[in-house]
ROKE-147655 format. One record per residue: residue in one letter; x negated, y, z negated of N, C-alpha, C, CB in turn. Coordinates in steps of 0.2 Angstrom, whole numbers, padded with zeros to 4 digits, always signed. Glycine has a CB too. Example, Ala and Ser with C-alpha at 12.3 -4.5 7.8 and 13.67 -1.06 7.14 Angstrom:
% residues 2
A-0066-0028-0039-0062-0022-0039-0066-0016-0039-0057-0022-0045 S-0064-0011-0035-0068-0005-0036-0064+0000-0039-0070-0003-0029 
//
This chain:
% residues 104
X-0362+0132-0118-0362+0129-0125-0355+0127-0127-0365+0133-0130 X-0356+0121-0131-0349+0117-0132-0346+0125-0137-0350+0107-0137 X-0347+0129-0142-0347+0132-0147-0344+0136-0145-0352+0133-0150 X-0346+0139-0139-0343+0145-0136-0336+0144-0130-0348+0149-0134 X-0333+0137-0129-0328+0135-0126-0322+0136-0131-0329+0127-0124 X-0322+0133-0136-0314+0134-0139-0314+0143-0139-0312+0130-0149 X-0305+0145-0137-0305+0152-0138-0306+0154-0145-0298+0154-0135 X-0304+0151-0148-0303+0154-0158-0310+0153-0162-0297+0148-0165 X-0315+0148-0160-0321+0150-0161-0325+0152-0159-0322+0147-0162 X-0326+0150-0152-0331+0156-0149-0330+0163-0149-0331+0155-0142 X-0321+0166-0150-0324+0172-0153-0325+0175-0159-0322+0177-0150 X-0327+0168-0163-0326+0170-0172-0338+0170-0170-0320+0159-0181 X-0338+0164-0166-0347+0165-0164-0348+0171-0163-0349+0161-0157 X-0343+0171-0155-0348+0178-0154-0347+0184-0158-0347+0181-0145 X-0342+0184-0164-0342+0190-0167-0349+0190-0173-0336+0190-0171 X-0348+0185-0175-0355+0185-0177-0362+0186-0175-0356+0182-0180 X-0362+0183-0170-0369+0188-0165-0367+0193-0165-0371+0186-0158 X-0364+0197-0164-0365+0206-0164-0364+0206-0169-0360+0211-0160 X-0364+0203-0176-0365+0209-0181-0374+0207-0182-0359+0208-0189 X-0376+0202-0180-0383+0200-0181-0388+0204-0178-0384+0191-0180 X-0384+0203-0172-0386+0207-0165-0387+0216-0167-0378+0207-0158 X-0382+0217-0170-0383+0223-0174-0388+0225-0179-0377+0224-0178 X-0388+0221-0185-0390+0221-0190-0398+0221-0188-0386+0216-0193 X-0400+0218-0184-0406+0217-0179-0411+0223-0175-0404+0211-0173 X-0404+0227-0170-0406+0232-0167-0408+0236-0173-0401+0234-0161 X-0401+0240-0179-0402+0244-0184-0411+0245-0186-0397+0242-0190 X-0413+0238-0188-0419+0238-0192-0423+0239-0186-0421+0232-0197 X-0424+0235-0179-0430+0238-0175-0432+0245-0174-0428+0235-0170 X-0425+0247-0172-0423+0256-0172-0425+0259-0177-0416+0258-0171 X-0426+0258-0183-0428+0263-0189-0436+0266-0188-0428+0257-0198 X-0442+0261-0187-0448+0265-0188-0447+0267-0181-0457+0262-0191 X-0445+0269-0176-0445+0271-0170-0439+0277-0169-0444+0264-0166 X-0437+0279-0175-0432+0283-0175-0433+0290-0173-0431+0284-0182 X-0441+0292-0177-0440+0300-0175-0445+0301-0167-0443+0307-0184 X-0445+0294-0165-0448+0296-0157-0442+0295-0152-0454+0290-0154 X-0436+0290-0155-0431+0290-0149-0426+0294-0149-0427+0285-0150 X-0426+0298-0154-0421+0304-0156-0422+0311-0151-0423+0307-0164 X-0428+0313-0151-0428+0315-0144-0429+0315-0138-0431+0317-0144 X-0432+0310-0136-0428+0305-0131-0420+0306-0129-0428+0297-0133 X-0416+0302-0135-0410+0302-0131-0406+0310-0131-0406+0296-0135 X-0411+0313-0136-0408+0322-0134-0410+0324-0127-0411+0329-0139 X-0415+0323-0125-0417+0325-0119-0412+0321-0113-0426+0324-0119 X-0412+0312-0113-0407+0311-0109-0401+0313-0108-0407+0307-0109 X-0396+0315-0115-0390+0318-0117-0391+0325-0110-0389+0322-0127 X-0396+0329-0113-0397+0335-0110-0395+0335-0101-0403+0337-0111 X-0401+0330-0099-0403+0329-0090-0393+0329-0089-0409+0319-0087 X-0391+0322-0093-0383+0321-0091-0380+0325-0091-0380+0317-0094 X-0379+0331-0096-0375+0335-0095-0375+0340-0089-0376+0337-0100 X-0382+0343-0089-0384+0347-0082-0382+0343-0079-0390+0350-0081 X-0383+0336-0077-0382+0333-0071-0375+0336-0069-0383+0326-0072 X-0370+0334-0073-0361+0332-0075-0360+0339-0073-0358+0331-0085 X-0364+0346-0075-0362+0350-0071-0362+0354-0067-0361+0351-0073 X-0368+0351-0063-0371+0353-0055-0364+0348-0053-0380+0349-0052 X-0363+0342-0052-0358+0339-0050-0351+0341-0049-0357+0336-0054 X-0348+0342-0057-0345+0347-0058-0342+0354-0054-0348+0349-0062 X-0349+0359-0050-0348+0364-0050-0348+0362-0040-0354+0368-0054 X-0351+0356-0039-0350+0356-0032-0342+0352-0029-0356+0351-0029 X-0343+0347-0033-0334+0346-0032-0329+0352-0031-0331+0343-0037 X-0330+0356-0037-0324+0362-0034-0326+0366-0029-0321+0368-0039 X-0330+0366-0028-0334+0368-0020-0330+0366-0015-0340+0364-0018 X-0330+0360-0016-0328+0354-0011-0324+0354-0009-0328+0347-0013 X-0319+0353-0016-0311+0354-0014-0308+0364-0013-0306+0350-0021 X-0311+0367-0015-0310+0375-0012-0312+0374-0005-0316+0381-0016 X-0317+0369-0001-0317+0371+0008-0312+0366+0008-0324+0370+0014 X-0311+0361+0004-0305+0356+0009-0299+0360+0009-0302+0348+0007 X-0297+0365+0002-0290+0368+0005-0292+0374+0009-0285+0371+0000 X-0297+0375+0013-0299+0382+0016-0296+0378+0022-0307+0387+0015 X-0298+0372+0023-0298+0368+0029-0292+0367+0031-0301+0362+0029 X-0287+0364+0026-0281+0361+0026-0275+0370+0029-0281+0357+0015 X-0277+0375+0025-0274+0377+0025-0273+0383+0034-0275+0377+0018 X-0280+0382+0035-0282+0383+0042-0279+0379+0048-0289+0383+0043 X-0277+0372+0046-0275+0366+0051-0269+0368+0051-0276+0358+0048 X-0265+0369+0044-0257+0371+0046-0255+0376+0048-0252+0370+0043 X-0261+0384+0050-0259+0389+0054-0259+0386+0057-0260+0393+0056 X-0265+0384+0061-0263+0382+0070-0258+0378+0071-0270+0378+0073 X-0256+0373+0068-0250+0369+0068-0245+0374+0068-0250+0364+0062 X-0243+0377+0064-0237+0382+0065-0237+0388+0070-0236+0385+0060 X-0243+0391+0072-0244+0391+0079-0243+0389+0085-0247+0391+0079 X-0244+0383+0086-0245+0379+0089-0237+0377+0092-0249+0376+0085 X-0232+0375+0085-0227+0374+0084-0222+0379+0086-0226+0372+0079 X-0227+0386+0085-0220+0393+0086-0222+0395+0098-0223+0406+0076 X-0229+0390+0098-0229+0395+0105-0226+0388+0108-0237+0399+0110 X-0224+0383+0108-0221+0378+0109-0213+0381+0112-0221+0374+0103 X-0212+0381+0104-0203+0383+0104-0202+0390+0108-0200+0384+0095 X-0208+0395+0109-0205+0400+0113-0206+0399+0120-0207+0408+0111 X-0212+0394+0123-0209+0392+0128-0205+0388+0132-0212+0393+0130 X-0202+0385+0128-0196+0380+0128-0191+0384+0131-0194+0376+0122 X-0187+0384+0137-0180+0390+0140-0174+0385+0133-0176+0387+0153 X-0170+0390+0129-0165+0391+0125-0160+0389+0128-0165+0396+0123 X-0155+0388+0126-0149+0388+0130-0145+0391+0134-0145+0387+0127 X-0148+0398+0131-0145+0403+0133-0149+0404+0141-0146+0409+0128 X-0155+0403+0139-0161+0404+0145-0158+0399+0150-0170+0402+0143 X-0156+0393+0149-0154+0388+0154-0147+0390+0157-0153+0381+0151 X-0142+0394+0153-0136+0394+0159-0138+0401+0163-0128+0395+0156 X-0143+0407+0161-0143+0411+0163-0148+0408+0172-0145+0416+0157 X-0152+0404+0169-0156+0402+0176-0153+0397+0179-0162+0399+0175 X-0148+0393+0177-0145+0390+0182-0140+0395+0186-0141+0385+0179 X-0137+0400+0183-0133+0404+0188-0137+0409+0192-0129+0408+0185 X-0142+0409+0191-0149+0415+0196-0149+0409+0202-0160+0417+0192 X-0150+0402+0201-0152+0399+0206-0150+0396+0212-0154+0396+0203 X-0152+0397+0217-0149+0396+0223-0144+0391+0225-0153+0394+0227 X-0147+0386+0220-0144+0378+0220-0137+0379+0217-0149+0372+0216 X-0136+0383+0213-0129+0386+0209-0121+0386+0212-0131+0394+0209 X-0124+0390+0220-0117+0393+0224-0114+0387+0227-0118+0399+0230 
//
């Protein structure tokens, strides 16, 4: 609609549809009041429990990922320390170059 093209009017329009838009929903919602009210308590509710089953499995989640995480970098440092002790040292290398035949 041409009305809702300029920037400075279309949102002076669409401001006034939401207050109409308002002013519309308020009065529909009144005789439907004390049936929605429980309704939306009961959906509040489900969401919350929901929120905190959710809640309660994420830190789940992330309690095994650092059980995981923190198991990966034993073996990694493990891994790292039977490396480095079987690697001959410097010391290990002149001592075996002088045991060895090829030496004299």
């Amino acid at each position: 609609m041409a009305i809702f093209e300029d920037e400075g009017r279309g949102f002076f329009w669409g401001f006034l549809l939401g207050v109409g838009a308002a002013v519309v929903a308020r009065q529909a919602y009144s005789p439907f009041r004390g049936a929605v009210r429980p309704l939306g308590k009961a959906a509040m509710r489900a969401s919350l429990t929901g929120l905190e089953k959710a809640r309660d499995s994420l830190a789940l989640l992330g309690e095994e990922a650092e059980d995981l995480m923190a198991e990966v970098r034993a073996e990694m440092q493990a891994e790292a320390r039977d490396a480095a002790a079987s690697r001959p040292g410097p010391q290990d290398a002149a001592a075996s170059d002088a045991s060895s035949p090829d030496a004299a």
